[in-house]
N, CA, C and O atoms as a GROMACS GRO file, in nm:
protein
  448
    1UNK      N    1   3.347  -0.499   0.054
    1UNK     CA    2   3.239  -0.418   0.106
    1UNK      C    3   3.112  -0.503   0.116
    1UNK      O    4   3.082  -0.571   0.018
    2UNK      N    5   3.047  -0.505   0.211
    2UNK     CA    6   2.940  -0.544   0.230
    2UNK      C    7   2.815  -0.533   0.146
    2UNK      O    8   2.821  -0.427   0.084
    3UNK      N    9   2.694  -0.606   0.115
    3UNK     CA   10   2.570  -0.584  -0.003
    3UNK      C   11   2.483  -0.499   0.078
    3UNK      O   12   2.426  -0.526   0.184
    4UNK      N   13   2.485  -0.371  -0.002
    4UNK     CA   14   2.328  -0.260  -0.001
    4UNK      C   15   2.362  -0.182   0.119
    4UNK      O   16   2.285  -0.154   0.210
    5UNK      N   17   2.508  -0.145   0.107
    5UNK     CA   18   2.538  -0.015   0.256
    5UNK      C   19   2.533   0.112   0.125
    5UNK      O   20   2.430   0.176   0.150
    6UNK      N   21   2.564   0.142   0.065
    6UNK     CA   22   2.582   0.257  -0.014
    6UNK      C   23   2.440   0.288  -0.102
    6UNK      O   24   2.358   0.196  -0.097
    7UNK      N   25   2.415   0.363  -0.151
    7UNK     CA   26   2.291   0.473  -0.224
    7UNK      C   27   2.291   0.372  -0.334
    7UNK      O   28   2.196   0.297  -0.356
    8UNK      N   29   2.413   0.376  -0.410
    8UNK     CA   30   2.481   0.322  -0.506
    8UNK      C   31   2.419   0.168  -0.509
    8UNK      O   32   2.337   0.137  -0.596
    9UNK      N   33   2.459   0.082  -0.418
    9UNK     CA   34   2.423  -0.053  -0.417
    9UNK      C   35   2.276  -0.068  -0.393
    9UNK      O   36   2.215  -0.136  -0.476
   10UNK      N   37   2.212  -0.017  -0.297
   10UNK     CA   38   2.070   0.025  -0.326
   10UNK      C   39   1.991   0.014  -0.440
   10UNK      O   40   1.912  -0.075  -0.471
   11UNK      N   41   2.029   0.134  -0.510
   11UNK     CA   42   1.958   0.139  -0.662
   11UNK      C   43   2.018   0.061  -0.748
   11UNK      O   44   2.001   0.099  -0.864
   12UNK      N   45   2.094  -0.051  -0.734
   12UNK     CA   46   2.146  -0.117  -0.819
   12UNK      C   47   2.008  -0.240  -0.741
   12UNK      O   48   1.898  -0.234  -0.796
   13UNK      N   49   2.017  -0.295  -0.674
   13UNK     CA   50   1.929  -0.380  -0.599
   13UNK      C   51   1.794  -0.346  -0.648
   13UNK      O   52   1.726  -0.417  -0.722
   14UNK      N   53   1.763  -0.243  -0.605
   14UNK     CA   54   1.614  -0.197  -0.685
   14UNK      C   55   1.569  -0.194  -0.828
   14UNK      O   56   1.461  -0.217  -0.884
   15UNK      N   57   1.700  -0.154  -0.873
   15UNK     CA   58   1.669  -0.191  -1.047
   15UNK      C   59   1.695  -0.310  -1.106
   15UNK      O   60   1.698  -0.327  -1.228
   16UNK      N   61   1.720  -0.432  -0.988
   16UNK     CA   62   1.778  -0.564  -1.074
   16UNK      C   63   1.618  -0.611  -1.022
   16UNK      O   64   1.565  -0.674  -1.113
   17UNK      N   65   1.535  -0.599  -0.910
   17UNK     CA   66   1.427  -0.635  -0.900
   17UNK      C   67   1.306  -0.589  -1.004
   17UNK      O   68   1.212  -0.655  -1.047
   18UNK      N   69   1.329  -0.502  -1.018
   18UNK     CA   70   1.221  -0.382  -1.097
   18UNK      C   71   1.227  -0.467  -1.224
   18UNK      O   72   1.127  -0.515  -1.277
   19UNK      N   73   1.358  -0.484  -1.268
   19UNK     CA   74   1.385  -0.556  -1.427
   19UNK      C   75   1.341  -0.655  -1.428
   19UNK      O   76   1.323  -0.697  -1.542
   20UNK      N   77   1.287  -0.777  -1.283
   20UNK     CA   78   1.243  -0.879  -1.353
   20UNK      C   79   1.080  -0.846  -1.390
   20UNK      O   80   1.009  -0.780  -1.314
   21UNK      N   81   1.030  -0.906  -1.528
   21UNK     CA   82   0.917  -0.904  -1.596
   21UNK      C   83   0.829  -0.983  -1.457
   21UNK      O   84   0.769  -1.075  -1.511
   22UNK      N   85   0.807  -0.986  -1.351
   22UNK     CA   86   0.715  -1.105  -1.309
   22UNK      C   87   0.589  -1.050  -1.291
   22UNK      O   88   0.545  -1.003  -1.186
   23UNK      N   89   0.531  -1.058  -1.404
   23UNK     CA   90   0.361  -0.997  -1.348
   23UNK      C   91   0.304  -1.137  -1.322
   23UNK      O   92   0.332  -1.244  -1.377
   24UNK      N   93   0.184  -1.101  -1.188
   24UNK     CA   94   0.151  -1.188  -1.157
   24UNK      C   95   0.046  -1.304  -1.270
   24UNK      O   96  -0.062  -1.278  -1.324
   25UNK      N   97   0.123  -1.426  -1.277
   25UNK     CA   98   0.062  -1.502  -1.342
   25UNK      C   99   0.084  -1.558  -1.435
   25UNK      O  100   0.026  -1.652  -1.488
   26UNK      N  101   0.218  -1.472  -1.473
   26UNK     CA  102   0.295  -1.504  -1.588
   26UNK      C  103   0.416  -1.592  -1.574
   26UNK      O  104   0.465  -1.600  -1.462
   27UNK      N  105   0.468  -1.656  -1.668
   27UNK     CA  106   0.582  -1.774  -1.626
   27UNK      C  107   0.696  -1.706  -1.524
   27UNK      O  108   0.736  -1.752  -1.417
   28UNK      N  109   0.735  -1.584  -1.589
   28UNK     CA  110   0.841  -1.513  -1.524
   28UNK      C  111   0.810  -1.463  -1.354
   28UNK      O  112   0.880  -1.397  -1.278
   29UNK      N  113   0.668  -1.531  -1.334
   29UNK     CA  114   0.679  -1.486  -1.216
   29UNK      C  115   0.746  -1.551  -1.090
   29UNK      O  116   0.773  -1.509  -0.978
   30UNK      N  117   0.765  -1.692  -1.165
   30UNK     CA  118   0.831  -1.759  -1.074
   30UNK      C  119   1.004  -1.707  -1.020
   30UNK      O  120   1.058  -1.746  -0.917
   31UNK      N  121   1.066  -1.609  -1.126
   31UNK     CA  122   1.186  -1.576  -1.114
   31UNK      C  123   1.218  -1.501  -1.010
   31UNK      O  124   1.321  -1.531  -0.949
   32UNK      N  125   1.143  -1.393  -0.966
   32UNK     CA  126   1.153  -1.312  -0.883
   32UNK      C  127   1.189  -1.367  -0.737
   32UNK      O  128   1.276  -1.310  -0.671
   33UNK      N  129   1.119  -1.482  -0.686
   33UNK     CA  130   1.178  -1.553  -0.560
   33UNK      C  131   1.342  -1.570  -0.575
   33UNK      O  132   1.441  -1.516  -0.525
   34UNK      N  133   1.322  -1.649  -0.649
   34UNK     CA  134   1.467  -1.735  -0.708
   34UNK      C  135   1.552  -1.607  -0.691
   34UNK      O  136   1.631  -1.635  -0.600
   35UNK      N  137   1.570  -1.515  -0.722
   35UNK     CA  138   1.657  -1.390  -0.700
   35UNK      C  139   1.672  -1.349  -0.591
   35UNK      O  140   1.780  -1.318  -0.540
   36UNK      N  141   1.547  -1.341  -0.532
   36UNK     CA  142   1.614  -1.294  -0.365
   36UNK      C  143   1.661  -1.389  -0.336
   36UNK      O  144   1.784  -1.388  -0.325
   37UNK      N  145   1.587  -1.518  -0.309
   37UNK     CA  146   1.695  -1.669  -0.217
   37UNK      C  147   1.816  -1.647  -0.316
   37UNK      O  148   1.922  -1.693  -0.274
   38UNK      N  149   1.818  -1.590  -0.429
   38UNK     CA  150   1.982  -1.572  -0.415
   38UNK      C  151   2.090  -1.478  -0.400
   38UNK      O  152   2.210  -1.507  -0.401
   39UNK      N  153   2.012  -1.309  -0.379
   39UNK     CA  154   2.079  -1.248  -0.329
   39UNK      C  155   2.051  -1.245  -0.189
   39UNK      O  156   2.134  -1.175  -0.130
   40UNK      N  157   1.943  -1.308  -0.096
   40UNK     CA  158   1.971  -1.332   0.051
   40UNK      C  159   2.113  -1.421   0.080
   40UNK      O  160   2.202  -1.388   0.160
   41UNK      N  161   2.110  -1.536  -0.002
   41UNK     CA  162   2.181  -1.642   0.031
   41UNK      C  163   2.371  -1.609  -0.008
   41UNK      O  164   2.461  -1.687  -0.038
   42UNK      N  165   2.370  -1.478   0.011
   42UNK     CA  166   2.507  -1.436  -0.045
   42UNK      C  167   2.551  -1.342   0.050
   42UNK      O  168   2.649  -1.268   0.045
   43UNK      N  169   2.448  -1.358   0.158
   43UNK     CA  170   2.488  -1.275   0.286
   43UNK      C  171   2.548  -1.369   0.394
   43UNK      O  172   2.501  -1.476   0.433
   44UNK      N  173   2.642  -1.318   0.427
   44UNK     CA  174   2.690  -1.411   0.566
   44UNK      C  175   2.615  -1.461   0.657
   44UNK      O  176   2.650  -1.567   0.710
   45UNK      N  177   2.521  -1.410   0.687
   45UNK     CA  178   2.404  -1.436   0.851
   45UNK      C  179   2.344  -1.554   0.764
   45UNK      O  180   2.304  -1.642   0.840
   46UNK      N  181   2.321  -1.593   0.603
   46UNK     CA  182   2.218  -1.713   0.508
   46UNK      C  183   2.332  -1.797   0.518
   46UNK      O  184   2.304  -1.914   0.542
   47UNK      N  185   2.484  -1.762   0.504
   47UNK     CA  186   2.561  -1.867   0.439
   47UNK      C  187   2.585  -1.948   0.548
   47UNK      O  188   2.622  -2.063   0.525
   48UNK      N  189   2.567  -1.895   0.718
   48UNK     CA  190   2.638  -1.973   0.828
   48UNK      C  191   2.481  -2.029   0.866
   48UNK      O  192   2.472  -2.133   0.932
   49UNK      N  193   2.357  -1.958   0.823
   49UNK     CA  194   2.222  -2.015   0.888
   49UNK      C  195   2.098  -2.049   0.743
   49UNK      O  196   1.988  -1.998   0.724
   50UNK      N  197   2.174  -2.154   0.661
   50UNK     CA  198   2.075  -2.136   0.521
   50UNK      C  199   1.966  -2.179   0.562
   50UNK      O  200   1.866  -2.119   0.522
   51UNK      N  201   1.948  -2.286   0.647
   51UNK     CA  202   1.788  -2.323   0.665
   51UNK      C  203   1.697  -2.199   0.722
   51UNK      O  204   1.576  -2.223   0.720
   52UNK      N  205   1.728  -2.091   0.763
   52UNK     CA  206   1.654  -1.970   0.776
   52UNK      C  207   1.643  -1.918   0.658
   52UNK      O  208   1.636  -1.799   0.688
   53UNK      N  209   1.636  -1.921   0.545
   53UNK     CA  210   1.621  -1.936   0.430
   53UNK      C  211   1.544  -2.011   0.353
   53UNK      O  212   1.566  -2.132   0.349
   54UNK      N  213   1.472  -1.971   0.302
   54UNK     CA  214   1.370  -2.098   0.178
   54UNK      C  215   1.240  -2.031   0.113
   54UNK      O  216   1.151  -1.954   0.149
   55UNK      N  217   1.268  -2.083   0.025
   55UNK     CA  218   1.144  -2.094  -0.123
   55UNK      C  219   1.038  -2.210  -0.077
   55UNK      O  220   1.060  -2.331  -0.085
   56UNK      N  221   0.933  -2.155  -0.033
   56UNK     CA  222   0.814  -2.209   0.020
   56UNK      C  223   0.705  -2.227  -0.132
   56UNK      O  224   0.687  -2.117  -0.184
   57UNK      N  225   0.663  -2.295  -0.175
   57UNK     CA  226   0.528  -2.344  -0.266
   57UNK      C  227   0.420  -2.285  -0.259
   57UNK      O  228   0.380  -2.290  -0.143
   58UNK      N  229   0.344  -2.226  -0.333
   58UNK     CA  230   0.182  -2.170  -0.296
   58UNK      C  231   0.098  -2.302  -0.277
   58UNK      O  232   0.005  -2.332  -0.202
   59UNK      N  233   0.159  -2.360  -0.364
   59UNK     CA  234   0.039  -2.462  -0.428
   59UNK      C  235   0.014  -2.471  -0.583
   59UNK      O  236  -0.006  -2.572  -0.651
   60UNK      N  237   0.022  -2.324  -0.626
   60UNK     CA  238  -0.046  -2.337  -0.699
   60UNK      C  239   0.069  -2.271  -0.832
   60UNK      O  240   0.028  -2.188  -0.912
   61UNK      N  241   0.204  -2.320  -0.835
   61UNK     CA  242   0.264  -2.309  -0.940
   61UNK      C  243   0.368  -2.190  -0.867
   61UNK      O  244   0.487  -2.193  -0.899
   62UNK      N  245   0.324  -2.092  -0.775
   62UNK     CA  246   0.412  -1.999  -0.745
   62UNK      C  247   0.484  -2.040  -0.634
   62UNK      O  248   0.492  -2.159  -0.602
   63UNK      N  249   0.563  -1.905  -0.539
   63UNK     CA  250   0.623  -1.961  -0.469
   63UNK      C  251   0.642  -1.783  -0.338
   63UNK      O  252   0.596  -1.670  -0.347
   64UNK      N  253   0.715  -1.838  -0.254
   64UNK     CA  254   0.696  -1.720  -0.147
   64UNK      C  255   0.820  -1.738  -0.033
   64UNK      O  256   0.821  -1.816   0.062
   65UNK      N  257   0.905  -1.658  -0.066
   65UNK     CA  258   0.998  -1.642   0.033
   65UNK      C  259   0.961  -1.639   0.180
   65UNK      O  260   0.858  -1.585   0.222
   66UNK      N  261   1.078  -1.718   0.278
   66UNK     CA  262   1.046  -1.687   0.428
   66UNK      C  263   1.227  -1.653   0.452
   66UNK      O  264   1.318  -1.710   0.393
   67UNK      N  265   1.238  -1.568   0.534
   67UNK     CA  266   1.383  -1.520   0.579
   67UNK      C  267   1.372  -1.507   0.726
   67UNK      O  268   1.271  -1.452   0.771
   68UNK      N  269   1.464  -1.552   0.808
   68UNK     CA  270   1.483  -1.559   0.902
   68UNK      C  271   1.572  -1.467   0.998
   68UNK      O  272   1.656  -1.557   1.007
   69UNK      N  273   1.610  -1.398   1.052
   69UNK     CA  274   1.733  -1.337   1.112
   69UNK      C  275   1.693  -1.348   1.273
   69UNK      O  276   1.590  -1.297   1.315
   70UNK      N  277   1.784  -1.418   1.356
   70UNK     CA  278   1.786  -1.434   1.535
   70UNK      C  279   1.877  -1.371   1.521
   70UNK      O  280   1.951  -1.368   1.423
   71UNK      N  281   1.883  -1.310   1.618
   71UNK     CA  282   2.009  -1.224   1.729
   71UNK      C  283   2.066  -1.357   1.823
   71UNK      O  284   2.012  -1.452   1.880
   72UNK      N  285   2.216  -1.304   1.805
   72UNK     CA  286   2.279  -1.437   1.841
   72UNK      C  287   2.260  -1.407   2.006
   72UNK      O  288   2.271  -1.513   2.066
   73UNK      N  289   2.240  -1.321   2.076
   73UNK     CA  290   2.145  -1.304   2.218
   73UNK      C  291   2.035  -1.316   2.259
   73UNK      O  292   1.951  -1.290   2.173
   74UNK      N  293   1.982  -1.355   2.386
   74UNK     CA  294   1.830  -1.377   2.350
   74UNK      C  295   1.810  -1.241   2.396
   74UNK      O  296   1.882  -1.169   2.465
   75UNK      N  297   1.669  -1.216   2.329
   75UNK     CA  298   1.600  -1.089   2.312
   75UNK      C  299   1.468  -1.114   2.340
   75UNK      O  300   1.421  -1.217   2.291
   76UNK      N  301   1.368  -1.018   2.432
   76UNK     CA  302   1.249  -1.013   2.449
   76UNK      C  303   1.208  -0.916   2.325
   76UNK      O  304   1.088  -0.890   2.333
   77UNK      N  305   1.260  -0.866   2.232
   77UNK     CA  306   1.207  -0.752   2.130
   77UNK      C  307   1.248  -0.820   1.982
   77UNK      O  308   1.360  -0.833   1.932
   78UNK      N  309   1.114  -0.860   1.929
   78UNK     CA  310   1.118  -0.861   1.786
   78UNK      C  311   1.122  -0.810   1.686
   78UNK      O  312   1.092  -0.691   1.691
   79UNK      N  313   1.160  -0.863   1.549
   79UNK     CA  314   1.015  -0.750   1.432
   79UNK      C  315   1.030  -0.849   1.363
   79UNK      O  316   1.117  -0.936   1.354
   80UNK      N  317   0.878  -0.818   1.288
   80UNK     CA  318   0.806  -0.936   1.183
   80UNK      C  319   0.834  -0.858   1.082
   80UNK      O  320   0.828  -0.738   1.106
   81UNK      N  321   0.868  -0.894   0.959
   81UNK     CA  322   0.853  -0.811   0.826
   81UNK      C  323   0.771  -0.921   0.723
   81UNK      O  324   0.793  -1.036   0.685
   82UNK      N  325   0.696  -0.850   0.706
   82UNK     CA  326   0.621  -0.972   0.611
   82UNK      C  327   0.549  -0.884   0.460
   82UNK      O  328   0.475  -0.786   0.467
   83UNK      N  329   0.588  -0.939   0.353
   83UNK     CA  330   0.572  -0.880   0.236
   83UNK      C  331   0.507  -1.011   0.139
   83UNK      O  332   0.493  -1.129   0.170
   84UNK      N  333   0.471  -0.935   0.001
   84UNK     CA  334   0.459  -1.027  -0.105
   84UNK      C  335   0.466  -0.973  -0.243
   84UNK      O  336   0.462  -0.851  -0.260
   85UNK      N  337   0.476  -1.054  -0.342
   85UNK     CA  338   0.530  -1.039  -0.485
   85UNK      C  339   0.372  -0.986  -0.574
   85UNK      O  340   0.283  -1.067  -0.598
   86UNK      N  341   0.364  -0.869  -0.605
   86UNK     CA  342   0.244  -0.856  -0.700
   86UNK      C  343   0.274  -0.788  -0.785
   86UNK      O  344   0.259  -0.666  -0.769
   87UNK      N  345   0.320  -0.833  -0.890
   87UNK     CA  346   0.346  -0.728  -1.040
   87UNK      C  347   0.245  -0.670  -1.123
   87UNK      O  348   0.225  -0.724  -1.232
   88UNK      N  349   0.187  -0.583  -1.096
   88UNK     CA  350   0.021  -0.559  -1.249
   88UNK      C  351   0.107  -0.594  -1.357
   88UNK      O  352   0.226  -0.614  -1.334
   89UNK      N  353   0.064  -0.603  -1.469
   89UNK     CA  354   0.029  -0.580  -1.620
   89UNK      C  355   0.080  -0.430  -1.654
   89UNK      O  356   0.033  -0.326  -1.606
   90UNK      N  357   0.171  -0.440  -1.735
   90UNK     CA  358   0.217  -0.288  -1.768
   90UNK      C  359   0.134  -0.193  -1.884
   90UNK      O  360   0.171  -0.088  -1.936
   91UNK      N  361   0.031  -0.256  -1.904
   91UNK     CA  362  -0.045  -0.196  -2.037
   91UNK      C  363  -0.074  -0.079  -1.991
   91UNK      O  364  -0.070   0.005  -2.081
   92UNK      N  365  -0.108  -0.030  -1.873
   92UNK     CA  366  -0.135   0.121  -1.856
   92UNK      C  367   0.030   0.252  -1.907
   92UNK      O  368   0.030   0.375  -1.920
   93UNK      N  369   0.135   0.155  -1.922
   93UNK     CA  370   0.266   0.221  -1.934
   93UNK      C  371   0.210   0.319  -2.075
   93UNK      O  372   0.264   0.427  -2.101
   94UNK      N  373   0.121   0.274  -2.138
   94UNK     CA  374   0.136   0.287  -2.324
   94UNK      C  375   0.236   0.321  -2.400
   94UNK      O  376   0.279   0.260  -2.498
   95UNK      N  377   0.256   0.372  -2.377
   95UNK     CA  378   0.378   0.375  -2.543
   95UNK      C  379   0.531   0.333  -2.451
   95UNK      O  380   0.631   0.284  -2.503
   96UNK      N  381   0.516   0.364  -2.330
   96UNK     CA  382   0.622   0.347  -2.250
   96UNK      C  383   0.643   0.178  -2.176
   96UNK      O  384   0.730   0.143  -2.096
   97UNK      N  385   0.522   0.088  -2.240
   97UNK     CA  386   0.513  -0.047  -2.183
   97UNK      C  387   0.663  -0.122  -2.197
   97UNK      O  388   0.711  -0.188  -2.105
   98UNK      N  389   0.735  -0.099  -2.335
   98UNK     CA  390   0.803  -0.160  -2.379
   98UNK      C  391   0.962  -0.132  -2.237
   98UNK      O  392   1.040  -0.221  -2.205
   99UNK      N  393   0.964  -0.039  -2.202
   99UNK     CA  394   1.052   0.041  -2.080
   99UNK      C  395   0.982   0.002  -1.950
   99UNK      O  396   1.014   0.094  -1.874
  100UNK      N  397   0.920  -0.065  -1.895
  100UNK     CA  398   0.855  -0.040  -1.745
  100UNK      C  399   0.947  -0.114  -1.687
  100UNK      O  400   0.988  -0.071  -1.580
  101UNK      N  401   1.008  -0.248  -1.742
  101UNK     CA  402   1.110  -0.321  -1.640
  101UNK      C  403   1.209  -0.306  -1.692
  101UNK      O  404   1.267  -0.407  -1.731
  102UNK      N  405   1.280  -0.155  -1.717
  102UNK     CA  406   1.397  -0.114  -1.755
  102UNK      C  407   1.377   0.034  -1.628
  102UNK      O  408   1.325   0.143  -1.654
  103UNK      N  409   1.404   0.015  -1.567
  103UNK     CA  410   1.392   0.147  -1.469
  103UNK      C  411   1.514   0.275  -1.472
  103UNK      O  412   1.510   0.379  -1.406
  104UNK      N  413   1.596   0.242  -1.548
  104UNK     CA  414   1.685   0.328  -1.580
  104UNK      C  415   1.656   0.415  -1.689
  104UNK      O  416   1.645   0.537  -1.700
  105UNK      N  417   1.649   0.314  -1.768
  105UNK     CA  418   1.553   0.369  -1.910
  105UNK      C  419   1.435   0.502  -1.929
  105UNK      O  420   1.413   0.602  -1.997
  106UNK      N  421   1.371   0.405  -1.792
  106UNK     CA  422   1.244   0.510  -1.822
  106UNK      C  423   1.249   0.615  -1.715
  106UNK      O  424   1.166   0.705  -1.704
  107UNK      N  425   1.348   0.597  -1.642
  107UNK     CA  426   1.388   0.730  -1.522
  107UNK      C  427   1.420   0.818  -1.655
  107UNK      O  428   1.325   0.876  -1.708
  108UNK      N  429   1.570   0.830  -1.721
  108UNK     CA  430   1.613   0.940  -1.798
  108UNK      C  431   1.450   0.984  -1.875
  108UNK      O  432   1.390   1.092  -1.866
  109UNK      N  433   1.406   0.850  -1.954
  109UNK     CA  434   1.307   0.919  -2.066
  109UNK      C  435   1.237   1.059  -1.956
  109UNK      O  436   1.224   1.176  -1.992
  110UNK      N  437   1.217   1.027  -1.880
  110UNK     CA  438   1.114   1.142  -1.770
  110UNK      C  439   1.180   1.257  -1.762
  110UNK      O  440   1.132   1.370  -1.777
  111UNK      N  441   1.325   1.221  -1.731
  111UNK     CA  442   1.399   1.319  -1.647
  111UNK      C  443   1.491   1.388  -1.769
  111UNK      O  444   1.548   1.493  -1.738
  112UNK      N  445   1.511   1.340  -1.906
  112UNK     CA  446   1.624   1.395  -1.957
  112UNK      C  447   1.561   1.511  -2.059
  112UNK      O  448   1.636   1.583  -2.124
   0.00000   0.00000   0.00000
């Protein structure tokens, strides 16, 4: 089966991102790239085109995904998707700080 067609694989994707600690500024923030270039790079369209793929440098210790996808036709119609990595500081969580990059965790605490 293919990655992130089902509900299921989805929220599995969302909670493996959510779990990494990377607030901005902190060592762990560097991890969060490193995870997508490696769950991009486990898709067929990265494995036959990796140089559309890459972990780009800030400069300044961090780092910033670029992903690529062409249509193997030419096309006059694009789309740009352009995003970036900003984690706050979980101290507003309070008593719940220790749960914020456990998203399972702190779904039930809410919901159970």
């Amino acid at each position: 089966m293919s990655k992130w067609q089902s509900k299921d694989q989805l929220v599995q994707l969302l909670s493996n991102l959510v779990e990494i600690p990377s607030i901005t500024g902190s060592e762990a923030e560097v991890i969060l790239p490193d995870f997508v270039v490696e769950q991009l790079s486990d898709l067929q369209y990265f494995k036959q085109n990796p140089h559309h793929l890459q972990k780009n440098p800030t400069g300044d210790g961090r780092y910033f995904v670029t992903a690529l996808v062409k249509k193997s036709d030419s096309t006059k119609n694009t789309v740009i998707l352009v995003s970036h990595f900003d984690v706050v500081d979980v101290q507003d969580y309070g008593v719940w700080k220790e749960d914020a990059f456990n998203p399972k965790k702190l779904t039930s605490m809410f919901y159970s």
